[in-house]
Backbone as XML, in Angstrom:
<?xml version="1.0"?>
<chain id="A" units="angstrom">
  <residue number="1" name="UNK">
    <atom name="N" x="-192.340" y="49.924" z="303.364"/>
    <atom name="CA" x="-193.683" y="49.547" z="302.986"/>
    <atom name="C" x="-193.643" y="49.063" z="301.546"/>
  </residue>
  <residue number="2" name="UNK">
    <atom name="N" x="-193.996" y="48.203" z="300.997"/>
    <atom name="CA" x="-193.787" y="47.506" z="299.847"/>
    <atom name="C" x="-195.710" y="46.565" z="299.835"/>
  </residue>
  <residue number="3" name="UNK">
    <atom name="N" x="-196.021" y="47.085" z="298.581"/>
    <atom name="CA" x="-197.447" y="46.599" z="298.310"/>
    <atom name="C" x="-197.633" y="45.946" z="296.923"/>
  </residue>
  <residue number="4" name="UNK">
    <atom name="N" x="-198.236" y="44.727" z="296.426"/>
    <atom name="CA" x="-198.464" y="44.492" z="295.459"/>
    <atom name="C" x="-199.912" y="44.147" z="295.086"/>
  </residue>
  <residue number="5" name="UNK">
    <atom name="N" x="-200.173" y="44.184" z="293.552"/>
    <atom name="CA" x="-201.626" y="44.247" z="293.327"/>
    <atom name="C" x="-201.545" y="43.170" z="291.622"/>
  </residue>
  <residue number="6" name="UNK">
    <atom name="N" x="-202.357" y="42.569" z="291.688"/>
    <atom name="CA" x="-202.759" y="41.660" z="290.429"/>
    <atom name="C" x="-203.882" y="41.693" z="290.444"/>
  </residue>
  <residue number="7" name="UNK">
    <atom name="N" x="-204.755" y="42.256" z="288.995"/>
    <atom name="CA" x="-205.797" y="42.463" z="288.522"/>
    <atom name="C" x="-206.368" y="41.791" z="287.078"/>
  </residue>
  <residue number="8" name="UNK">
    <atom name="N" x="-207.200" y="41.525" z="286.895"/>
    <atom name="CA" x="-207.777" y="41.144" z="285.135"/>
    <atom name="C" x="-208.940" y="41.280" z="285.178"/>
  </residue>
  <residue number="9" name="UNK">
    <atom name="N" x="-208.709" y="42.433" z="283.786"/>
    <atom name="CA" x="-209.946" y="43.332" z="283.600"/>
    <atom name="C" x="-210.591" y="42.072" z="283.178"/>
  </residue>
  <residue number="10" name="UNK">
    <atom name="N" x="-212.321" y="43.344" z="282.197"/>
    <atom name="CA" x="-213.215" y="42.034" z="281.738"/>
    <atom name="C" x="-213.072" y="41.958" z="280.670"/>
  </residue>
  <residue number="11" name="UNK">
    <atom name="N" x="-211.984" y="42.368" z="279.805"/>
    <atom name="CA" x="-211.324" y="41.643" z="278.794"/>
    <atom name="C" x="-210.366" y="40.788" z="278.345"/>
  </residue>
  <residue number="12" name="UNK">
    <atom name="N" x="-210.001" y="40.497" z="279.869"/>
    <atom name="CA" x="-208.659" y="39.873" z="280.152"/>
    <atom name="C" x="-207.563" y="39.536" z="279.916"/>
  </residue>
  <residue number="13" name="UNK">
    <atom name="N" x="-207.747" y="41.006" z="279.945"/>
    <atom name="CA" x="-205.966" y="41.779" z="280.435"/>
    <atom name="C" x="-205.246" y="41.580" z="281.575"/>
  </residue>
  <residue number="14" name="UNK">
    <atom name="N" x="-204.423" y="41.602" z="282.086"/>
    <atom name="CA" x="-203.742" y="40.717" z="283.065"/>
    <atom name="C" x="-202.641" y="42.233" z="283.594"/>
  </residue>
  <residue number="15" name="UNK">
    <atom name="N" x="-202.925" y="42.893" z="285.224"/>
    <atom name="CA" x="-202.328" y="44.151" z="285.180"/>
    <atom name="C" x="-201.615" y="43.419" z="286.853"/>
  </residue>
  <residue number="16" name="UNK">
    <atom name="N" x="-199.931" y="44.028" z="286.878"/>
    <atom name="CA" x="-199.542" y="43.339" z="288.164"/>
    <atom name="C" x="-198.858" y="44.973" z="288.086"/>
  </residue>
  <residue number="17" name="UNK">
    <atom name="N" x="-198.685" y="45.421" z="289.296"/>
    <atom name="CA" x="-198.281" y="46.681" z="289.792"/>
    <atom name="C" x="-197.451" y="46.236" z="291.190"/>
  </residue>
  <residue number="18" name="UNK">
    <atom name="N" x="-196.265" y="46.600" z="291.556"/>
    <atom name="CA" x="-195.686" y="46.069" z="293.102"/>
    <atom name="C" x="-194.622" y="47.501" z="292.699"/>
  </residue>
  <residue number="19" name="UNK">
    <atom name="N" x="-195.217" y="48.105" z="294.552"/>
    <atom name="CA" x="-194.411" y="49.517" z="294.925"/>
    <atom name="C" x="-193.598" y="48.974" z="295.897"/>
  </residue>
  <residue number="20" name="UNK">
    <atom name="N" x="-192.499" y="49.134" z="295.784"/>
    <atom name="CA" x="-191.250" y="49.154" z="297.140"/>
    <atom name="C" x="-190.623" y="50.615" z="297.357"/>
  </residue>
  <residue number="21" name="UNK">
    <atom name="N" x="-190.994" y="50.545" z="298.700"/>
    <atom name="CA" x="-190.518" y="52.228" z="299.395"/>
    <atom name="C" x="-190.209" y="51.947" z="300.518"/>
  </residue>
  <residue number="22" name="UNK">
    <atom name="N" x="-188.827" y="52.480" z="300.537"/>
    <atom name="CA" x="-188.510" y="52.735" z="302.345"/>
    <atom name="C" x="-187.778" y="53.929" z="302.359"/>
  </residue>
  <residue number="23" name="UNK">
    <atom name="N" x="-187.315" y="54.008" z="303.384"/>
    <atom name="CA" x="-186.913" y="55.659" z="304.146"/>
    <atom name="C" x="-188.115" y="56.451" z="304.237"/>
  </residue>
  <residue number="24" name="UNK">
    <atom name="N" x="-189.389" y="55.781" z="304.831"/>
    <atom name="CA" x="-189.972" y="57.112" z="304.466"/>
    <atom name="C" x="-190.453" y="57.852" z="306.206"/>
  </residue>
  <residue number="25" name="UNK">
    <atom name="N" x="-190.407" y="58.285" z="306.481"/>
    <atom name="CA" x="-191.500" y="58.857" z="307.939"/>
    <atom name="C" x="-192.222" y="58.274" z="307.973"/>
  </residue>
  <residue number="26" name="UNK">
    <atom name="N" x="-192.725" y="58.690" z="309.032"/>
    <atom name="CA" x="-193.982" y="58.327" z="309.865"/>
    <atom name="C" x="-195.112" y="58.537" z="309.225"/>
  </residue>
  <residue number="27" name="UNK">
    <atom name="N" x="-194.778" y="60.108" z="309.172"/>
    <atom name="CA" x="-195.917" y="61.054" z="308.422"/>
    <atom name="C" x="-196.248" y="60.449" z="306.885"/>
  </residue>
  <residue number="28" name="UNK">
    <atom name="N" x="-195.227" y="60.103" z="306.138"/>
    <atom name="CA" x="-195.303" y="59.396" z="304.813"/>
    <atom name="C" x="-196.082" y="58.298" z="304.874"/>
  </residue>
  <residue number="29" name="UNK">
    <atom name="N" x="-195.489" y="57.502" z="305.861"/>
    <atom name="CA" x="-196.093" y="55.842" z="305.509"/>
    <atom name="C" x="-197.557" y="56.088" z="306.312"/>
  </residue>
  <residue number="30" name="UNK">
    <atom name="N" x="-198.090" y="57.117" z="306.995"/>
    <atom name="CA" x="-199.701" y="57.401" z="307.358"/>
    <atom name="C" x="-200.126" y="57.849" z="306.237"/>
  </residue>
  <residue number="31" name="UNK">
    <atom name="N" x="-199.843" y="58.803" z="305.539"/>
    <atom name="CA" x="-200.863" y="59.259" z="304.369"/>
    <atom name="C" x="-200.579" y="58.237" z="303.382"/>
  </residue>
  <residue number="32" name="UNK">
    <atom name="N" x="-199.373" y="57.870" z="303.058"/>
    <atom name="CA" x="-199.408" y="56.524" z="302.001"/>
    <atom name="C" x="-200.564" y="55.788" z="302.471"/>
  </residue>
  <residue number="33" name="UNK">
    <atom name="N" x="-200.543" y="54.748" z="303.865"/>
    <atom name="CA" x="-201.629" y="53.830" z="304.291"/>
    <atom name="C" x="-202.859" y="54.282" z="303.293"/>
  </residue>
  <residue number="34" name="UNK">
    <atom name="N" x="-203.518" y="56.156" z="304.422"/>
    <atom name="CA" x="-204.433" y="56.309" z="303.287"/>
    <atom name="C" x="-204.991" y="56.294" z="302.094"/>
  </residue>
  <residue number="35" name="UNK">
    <atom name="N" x="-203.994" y="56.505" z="301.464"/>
    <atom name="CA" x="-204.802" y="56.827" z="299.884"/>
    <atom name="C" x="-203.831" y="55.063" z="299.089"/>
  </residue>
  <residue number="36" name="UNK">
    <atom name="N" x="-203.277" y="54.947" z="299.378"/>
    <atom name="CA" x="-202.874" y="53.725" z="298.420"/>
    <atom name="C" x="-203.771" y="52.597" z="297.911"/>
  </residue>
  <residue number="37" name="UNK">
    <atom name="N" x="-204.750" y="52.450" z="298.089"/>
    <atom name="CA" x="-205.614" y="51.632" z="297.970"/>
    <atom name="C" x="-206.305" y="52.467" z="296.237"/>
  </residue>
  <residue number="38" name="UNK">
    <atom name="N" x="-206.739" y="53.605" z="296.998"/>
    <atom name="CA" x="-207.071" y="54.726" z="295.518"/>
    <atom name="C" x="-206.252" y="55.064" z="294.543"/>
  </residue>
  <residue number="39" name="UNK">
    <atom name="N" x="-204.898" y="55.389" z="294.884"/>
    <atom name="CA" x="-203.838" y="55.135" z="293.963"/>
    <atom name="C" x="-203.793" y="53.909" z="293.076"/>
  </residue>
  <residue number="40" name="UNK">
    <atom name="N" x="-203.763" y="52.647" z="293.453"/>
    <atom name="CA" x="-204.238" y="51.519" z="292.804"/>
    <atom name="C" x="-204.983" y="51.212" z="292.386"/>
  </residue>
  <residue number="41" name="UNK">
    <atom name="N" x="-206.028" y="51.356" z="292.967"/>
    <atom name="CA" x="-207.103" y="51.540" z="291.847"/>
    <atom name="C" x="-207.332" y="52.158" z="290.803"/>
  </residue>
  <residue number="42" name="UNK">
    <atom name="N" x="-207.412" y="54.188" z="290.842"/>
    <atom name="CA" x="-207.237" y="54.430" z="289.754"/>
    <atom name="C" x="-205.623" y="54.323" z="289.011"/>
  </residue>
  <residue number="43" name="UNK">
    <atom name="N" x="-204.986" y="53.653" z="289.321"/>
    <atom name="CA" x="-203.677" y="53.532" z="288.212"/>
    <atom name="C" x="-204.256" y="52.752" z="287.461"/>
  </residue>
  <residue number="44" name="UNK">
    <atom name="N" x="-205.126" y="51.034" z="288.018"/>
    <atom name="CA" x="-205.473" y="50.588" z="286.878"/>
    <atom name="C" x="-206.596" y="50.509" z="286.291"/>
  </residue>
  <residue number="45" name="UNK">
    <atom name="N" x="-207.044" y="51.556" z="286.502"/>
    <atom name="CA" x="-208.589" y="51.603" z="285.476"/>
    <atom name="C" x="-209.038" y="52.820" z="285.165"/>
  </residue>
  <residue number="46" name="UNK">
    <atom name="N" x="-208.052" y="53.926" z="285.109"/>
    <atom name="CA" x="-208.162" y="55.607" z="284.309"/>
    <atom name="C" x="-207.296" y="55.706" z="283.665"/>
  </residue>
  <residue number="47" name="UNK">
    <atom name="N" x="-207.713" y="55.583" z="282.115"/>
    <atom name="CA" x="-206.951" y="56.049" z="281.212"/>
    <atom name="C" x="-205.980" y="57.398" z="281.738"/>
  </residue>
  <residue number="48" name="UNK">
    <atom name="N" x="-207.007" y="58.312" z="281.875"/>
    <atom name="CA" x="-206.269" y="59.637" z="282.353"/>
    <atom name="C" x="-205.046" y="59.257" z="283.205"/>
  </residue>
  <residue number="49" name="UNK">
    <atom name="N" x="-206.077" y="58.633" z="284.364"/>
    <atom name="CA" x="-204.572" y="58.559" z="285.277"/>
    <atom name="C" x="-203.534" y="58.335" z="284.867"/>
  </residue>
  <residue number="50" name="UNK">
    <atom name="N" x="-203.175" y="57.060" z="284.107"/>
    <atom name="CA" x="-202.337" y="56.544" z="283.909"/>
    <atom name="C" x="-201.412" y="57.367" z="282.966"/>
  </residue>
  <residue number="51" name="UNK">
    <atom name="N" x="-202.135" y="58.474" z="282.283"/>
    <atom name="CA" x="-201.369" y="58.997" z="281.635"/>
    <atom name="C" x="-200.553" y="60.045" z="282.142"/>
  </residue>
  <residue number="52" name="UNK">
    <atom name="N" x="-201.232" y="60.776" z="282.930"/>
    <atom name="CA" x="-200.726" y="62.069" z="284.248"/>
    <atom name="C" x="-199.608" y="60.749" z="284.990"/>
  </residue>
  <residue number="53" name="UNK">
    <atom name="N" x="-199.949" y="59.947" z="285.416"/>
    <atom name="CA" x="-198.952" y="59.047" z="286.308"/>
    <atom name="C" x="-197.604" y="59.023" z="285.566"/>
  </residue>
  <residue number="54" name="UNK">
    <atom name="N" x="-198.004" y="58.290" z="283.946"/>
    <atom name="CA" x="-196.797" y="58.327" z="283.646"/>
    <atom name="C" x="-195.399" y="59.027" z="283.054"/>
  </residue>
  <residue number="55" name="UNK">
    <atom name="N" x="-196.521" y="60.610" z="282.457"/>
    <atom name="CA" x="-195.672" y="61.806" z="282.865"/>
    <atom name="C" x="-194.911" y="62.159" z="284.187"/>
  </residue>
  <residue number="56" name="UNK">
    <atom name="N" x="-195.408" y="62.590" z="285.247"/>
    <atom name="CA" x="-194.921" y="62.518" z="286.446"/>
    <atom name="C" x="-193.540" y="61.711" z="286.695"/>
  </residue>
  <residue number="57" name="UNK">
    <atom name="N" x="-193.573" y="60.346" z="286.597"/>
    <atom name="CA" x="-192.605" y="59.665" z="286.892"/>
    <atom name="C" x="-192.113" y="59.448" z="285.701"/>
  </residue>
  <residue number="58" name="UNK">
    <atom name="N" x="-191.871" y="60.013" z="284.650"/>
    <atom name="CA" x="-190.901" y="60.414" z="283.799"/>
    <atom name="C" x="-190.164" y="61.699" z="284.206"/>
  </residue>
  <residue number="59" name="UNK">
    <atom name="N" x="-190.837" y="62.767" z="284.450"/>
    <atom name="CA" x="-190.513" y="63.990" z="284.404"/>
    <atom name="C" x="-189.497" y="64.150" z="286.286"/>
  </residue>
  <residue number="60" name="UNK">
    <atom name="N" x="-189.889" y="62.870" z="287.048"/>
    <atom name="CA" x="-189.281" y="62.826" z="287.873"/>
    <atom name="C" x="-189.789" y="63.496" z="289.216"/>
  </residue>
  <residue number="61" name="UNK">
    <atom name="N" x="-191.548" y="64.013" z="289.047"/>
    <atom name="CA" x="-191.632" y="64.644" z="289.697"/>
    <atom name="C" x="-193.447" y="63.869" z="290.482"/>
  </residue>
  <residue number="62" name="UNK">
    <atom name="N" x="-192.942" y="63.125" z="291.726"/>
    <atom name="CA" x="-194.115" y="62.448" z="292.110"/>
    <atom name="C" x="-195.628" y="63.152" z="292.691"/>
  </residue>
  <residue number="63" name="UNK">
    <atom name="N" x="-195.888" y="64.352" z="292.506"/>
    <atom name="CA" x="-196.653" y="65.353" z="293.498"/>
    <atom name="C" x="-197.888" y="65.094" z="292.400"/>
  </residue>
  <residue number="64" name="UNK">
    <atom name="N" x="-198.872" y="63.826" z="292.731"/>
    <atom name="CA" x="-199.871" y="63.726" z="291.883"/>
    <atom name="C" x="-201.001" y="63.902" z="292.753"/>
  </residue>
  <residue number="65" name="UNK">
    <atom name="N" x="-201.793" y="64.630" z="292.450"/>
    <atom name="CA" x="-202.976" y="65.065" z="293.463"/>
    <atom name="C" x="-204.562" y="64.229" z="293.681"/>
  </residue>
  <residue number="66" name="UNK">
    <atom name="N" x="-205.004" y="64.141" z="294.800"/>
    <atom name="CA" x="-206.037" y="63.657" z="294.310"/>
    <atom name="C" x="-207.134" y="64.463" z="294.246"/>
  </residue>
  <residue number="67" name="UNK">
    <atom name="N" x="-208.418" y="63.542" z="293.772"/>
    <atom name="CA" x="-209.301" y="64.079" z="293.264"/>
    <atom name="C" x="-210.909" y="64.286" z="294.656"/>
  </residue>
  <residue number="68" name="UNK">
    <atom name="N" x="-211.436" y="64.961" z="294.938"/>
    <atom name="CA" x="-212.108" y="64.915" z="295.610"/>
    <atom name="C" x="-212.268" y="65.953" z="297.102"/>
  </residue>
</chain>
């Protein structure tokens, strides 16, 4: 499953994000389907997020939760 996204805010900023993943299950690439859309979204437009995101995938550890 491999997804890409190009965005520009309304200050125009210019944000391109592209995930490539395979090996994953069944079970993976169903809950991915779900929430990836929200993942993308808030990656590019929560400060917070982006900051929890980019701890995480420094620290090597992807288990980012959502909200709701």
């Amino acid at each position: 499953m491999n997804s890409a996204i190009y965005a520009t805010d309304k200050k125009g900023d210019r944000f391109e994000v592209v995930l490539f993943m395979n090996e994953l299950s069944e079970k993976e690439m169903a809950k991915l389907s779900r929430r990836l859309n929200e993942f993308l979204f808030r990656s590019l437009t929560s400060d917070e997020y982006q900051t929890k995101l980019s701890r995480e995938l420094t620290e090597g550890d992807m288990e980012i939760e959502q909200e709701g």
